[in-house]
C-alpha positions as CSV (number, residue, x, y, z in Angstrom):
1,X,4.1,0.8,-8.3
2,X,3.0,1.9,-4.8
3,X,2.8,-1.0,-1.9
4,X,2.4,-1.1,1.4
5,X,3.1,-3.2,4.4
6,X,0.6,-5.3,6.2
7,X,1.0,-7.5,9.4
8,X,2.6,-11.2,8.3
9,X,0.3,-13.9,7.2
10,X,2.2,-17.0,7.6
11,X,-0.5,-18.8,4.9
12,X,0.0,-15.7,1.9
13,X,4.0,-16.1,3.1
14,X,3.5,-19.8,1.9
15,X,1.7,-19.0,-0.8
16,X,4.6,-16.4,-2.5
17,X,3.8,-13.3,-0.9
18,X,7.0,-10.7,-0.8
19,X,8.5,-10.8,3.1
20,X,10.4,-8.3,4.4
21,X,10.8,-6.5,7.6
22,X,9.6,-3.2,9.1
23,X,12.6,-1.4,7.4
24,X,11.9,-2.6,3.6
25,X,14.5,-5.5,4.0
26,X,13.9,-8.6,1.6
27,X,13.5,-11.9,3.9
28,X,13.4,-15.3,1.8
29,X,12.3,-18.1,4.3
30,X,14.2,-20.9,4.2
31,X,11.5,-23.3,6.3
32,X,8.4,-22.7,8.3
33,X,8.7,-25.6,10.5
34,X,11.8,-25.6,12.4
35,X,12.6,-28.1,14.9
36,X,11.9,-26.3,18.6
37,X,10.1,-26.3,21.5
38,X,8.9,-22.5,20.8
39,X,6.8,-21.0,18.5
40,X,10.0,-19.8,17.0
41,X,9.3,-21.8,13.8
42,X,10.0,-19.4,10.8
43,X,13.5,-19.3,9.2
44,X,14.1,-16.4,7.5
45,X,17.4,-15.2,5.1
46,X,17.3,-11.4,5.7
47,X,18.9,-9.4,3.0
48,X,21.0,-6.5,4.9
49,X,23.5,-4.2,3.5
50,X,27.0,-5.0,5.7
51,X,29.7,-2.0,4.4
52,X,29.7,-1.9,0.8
53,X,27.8,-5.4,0.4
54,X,24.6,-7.2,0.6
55,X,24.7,-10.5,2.8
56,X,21.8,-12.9,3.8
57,X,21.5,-12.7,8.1
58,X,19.5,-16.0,9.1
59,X,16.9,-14.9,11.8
60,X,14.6,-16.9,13.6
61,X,10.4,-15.6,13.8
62,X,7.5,-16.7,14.9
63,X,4.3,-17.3,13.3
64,X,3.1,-14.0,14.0
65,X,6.8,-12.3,12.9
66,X,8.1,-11.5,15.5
67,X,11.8,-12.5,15.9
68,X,13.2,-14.8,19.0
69,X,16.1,-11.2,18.8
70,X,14.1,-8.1,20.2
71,X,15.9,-5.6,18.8
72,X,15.6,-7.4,15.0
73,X,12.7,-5.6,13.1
74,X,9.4,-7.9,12.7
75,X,7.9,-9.5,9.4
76,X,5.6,-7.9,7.2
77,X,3.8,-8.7,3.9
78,X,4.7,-5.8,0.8
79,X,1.4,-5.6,-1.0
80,X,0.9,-3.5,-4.3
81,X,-1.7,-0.5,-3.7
82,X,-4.6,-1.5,-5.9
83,X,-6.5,2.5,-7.1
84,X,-9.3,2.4,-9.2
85,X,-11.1,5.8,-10.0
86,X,-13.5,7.4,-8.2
87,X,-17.2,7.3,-8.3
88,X,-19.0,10.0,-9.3
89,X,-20.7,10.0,-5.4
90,X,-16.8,10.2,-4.5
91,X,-15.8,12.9,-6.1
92,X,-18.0,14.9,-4.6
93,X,-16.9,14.2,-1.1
94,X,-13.3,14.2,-2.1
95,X,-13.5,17.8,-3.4
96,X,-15.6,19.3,0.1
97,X,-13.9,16.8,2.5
98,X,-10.8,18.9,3.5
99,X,-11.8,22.6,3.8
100,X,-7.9,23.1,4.3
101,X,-7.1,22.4,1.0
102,X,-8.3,24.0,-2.4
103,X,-9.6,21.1,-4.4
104,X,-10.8,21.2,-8.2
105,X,-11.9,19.1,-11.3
106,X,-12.0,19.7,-14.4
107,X,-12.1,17.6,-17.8
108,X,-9.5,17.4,-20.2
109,X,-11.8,18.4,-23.4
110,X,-13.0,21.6,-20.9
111,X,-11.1,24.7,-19.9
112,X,-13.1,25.5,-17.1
113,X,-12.5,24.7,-13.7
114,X,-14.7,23.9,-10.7
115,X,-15.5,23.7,-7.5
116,X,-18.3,22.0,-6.9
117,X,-19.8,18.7,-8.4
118,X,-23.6,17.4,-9.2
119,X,-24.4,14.0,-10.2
120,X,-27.2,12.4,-10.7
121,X,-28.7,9.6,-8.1
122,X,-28.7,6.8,-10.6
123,X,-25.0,7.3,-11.9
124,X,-23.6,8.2,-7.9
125,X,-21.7,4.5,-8.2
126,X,-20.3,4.9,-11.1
127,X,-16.8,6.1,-11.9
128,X,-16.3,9.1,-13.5
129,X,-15.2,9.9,-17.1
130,X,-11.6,9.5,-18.2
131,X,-11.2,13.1,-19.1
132,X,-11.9,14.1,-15.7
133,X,-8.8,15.1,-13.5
134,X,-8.7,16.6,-10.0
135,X,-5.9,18.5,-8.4
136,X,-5.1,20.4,-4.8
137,X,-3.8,23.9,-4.2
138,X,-3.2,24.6,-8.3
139,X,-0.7,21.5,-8.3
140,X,-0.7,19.5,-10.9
141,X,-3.6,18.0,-12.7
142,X,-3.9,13.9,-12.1
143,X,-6.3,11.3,-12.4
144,X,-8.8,10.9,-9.9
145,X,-7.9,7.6,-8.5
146,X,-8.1,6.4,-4.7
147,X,-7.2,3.1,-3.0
148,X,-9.5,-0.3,-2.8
């Protein structure tokens, strides 16, 4: 499963998001609504490798992640990449979009490879077959998926 990191949402924190911190370190958040005068209201239980163990460092962050210690990395929410597979209109553009690269398709009931694509106007949305795999520079043969 590929994820990525986007900027902290206190409300999807709330609502069981995973938390960690610019570096990939697990934060469990102990309260939201710390008594202060700042906007230093977060608690968070970062886990951090100390020697040969794992220990929970209590930080303090804001609403926005940032933590009241500069040199402490920020919050982040770890999302899971959601791919789906490309339309036939996409495919297209992916295999003249990077003149760099040799791009190709072919299908898996087909031994012929190609180059170019054509689709018809009525289908452009749609996603292509299942048999259909795409690869760059004579790598390896995959699925043509791309990100939401």
């Amino acid at each position: 499963m590929k994820t990525k990191l986007v900027p902290f949402d206190i409300e999807k924190a709330k609502n069981g998001a995973k938390v960690v911190t610019d570096n990939g370190e697990p934060v469990r958040i102990n309260c939201y609504d710390r008594k202060t005068d700042t906007d230093y209201t977060i608690v968070g239980l970062v886990l951090r490798k100390k020697g040969d163990i794992y220990c929970e460092i209590p930080l303090i962050y804001n609403s926005i992640g940032l933590c009241i210690e500069d040199a402490e990395p920020r919050l982040f929410i770890e999302e899971e990449v959601k791919k789906r597979r490309m339309t036939h209109q996409e495919l297209s553009w992916w295999l003249r979009d990077c003149p760099e690269e040799h791009r190709e398709y072919s299908f898996c009931d087909d031994e012929g490879v190609r180059y170019f694509y054509a689709y018809r106007k009525d289908s452009a949305d749609k996603e292509v077959e299942k048999e259909c795999r795409i690869r760059r520079n004579g790598g390896e043969w995959e699925e043509p998926l791309i990100e939401n």
